[in-house]
TORSE-245802 format. One record per atom (N, C-alpha, C): residue in one letter; x, y, z; atom name. Coordinates in nm, 2 decimals. Layout:
N
MARLO   aa     east    north       up   at
MARLO    A        X        Y        Z   CA
...
***
This chain:
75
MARLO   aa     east    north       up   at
MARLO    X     1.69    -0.08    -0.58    N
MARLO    X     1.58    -0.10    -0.49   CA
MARLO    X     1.60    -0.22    -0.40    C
MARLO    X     1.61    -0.23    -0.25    N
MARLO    X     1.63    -0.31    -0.17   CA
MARLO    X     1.50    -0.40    -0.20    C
MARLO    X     1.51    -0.50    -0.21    N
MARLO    X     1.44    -0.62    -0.20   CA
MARLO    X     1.37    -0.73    -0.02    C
MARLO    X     1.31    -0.72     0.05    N
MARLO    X     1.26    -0.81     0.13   CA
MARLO    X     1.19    -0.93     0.09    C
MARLO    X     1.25    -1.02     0.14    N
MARLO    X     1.17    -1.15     0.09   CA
MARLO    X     1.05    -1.19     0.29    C
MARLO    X     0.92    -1.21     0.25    N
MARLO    X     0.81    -1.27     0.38   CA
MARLO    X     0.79    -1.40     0.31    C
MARLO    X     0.81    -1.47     0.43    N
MARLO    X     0.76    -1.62     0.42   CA
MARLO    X     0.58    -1.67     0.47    C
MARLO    X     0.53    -1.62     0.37    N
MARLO    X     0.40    -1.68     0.45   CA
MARLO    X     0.39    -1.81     0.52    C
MARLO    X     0.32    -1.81     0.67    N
MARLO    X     0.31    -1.87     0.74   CA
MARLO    X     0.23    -2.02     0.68    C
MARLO    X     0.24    -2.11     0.69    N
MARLO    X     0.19    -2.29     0.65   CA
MARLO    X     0.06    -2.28     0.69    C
MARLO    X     0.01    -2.19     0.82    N
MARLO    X    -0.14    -2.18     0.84   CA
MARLO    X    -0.21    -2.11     0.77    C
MARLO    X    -0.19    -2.03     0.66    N
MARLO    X    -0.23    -1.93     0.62   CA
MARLO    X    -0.18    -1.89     0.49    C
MARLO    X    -0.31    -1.86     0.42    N
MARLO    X    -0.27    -1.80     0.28   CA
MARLO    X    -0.25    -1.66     0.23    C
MARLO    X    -0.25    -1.57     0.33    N
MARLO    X    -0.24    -1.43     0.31   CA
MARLO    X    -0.22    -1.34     0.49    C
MARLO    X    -0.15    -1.27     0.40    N
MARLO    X    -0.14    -1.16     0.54   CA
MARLO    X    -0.16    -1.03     0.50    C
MARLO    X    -0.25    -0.91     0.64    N
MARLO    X    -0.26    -0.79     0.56   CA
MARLO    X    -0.16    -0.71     0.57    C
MARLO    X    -0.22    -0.66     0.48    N
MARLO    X    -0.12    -0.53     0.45   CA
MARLO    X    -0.03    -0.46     0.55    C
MARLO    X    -0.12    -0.40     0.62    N
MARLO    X    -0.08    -0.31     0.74   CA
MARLO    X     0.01    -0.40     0.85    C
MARLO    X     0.02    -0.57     0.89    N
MARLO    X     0.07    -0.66     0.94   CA
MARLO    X     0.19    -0.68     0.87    C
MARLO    X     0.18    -0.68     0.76    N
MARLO    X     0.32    -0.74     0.68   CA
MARLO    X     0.42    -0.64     0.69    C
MARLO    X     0.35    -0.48     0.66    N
MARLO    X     0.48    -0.36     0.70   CA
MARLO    X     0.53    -0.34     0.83    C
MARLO    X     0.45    -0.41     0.92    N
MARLO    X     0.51    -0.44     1.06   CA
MARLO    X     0.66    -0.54     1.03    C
MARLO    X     0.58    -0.64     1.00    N
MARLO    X     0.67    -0.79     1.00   CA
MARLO    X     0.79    -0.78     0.96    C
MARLO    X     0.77    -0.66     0.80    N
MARLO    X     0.89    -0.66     0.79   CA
MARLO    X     1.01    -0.58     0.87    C
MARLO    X     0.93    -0.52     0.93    N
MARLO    X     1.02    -0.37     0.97   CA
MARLO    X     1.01    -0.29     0.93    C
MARLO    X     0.91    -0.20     0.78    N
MARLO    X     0.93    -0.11     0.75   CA
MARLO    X     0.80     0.00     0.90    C
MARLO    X     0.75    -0.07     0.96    N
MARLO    X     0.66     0.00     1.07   CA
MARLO    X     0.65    -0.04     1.20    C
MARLO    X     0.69     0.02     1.29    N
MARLO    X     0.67    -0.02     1.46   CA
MARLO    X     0.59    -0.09     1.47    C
MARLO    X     0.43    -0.07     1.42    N
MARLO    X     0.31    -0.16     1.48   CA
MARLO    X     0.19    -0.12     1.38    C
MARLO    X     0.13    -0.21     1.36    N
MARLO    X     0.00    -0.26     1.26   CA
MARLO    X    -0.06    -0.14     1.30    C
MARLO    X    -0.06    -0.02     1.38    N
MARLO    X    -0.15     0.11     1.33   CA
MARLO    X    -0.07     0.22     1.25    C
MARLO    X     0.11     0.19     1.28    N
MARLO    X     0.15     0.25     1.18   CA
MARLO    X     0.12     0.22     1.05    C
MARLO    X     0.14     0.07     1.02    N
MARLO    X     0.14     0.01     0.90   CA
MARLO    X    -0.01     0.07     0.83    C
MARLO    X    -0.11     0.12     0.89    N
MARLO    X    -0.20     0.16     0.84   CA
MARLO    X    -0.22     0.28     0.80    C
MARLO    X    -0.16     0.33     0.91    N
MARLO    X    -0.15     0.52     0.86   CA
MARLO    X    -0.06     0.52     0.76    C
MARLO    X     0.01     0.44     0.69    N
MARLO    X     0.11     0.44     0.58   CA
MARLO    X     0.03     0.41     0.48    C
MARLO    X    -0.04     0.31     0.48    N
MARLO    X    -0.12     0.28     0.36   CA
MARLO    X    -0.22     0.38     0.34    C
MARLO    X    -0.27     0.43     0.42    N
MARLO    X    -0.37     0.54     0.43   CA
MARLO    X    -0.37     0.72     0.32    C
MARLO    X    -0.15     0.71     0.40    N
MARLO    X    -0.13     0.78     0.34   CA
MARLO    X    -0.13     0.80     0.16    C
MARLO    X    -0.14     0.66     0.12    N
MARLO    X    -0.09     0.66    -0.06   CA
MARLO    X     0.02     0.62    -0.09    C
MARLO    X     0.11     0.59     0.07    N
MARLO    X     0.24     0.54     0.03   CA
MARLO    X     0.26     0.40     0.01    C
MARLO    X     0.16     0.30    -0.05    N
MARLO    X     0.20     0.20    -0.05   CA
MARLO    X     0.15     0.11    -0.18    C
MARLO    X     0.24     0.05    -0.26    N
MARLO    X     0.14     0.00    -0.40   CA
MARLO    X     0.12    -0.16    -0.37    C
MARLO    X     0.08    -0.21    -0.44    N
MARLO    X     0.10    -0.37    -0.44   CA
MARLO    X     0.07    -0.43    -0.60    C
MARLO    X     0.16    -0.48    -0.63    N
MARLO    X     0.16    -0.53    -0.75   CA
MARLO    X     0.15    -0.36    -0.86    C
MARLO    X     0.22    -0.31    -0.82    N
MARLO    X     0.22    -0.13    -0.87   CA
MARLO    X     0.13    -0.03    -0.90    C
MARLO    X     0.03    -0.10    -0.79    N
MARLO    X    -0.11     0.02    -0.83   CA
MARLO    X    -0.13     0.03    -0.65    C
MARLO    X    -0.12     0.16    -0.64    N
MARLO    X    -0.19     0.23    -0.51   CA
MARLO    X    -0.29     0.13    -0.42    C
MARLO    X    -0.24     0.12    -0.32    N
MARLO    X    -0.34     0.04    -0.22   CA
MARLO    X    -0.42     0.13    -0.12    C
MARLO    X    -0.52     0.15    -0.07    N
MARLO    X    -0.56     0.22     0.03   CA
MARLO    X    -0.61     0.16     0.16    C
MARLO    X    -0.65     0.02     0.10    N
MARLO    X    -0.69    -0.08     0.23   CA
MARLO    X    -0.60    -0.10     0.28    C
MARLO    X    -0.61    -0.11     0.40    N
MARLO    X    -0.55    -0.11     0.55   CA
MARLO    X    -0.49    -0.26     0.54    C
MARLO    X    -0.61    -0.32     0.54    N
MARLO    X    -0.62    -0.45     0.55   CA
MARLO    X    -0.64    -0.56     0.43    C
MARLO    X    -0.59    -0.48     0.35    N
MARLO    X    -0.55    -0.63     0.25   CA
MARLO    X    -0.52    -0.69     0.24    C
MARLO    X    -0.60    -0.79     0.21    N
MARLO    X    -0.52    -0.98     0.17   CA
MARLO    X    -0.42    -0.96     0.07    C
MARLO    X    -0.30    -0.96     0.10    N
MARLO    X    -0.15    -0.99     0.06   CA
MARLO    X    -0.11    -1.17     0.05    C
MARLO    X    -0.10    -1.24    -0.07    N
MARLO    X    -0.12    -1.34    -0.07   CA
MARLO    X     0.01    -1.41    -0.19    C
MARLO    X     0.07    -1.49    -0.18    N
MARLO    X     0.20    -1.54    -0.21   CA
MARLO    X     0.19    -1.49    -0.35    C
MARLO    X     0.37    -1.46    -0.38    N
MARLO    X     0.37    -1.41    -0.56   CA
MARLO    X     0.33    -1.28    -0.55    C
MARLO    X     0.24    -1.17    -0.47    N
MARLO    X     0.26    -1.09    -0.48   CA
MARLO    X     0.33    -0.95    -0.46    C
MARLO    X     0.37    -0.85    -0.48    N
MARLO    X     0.48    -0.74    -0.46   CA
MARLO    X     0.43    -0.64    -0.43    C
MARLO    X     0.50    -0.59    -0.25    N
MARLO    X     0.44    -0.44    -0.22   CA
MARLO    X     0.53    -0.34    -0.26    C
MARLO    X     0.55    -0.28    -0.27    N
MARLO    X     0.65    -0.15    -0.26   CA
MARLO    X     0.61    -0.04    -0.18    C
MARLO    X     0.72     0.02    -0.10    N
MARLO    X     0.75     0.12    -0.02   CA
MARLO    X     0.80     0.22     0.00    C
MARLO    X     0.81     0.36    -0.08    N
MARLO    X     0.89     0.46    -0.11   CA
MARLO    X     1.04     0.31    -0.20    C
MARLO    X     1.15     0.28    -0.16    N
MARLO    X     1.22     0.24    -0.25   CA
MARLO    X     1.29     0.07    -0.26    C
MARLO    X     1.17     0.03    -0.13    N
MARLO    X     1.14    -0.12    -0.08   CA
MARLO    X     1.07    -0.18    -0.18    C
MARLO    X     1.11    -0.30    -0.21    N
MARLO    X     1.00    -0.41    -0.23   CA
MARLO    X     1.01    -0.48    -0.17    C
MARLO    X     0.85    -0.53    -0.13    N
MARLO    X     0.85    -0.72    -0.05   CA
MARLO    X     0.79    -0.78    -0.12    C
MARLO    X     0.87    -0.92    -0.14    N
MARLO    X     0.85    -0.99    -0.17   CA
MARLO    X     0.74    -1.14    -0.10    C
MARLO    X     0.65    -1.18    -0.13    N
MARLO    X     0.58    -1.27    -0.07   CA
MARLO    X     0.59    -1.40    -0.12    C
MARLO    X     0.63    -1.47    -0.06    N
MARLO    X     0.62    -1.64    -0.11   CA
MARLO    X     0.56    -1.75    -0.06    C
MARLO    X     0.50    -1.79    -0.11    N
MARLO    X     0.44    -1.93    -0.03   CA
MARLO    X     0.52    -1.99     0.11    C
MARLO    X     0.43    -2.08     0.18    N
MARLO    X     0.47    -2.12     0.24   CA
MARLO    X     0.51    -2.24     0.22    C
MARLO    X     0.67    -2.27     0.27    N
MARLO    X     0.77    -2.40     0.22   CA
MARLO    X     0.75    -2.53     0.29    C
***
């Protein structure tokens, strides 16, 4: 399983959901990133997400069909 490591930003303690599948690359733009979540294809911390807009917050793990991202504080 390929691994992504997100650096959360020093302003901020969370990013959503549908932002961060941008960020990483796994989506063109924050409306994809939501029709993805929408669809059921996306877990976090390994249980099914459906919000769009989840607070995604350091330490935690999305998965993507065979992605994980990884979130880390900011350094």
């Amino acid at each position: 399983m390929p691994t992504l490591i997100f650096d959360l930003d020093r302003d901020h303690d969370h990013v959503e959901l549908n932002q961060l599948l941008k960020l990483v690359g796994i989506c063109d733009s924050g409306g994809a990133g939501k029709a993805l979540v929408a669809s059921g294809a996306v877990s976090v911390d390994g249980v099914t997400e459906l919000r769009k807009t989840a607070k995604i917050r350091a330490q935690q793990a999305v998965t993507v069909g065979d992605v994980e991202i990884r979130v880390n504080a900011a350094s």
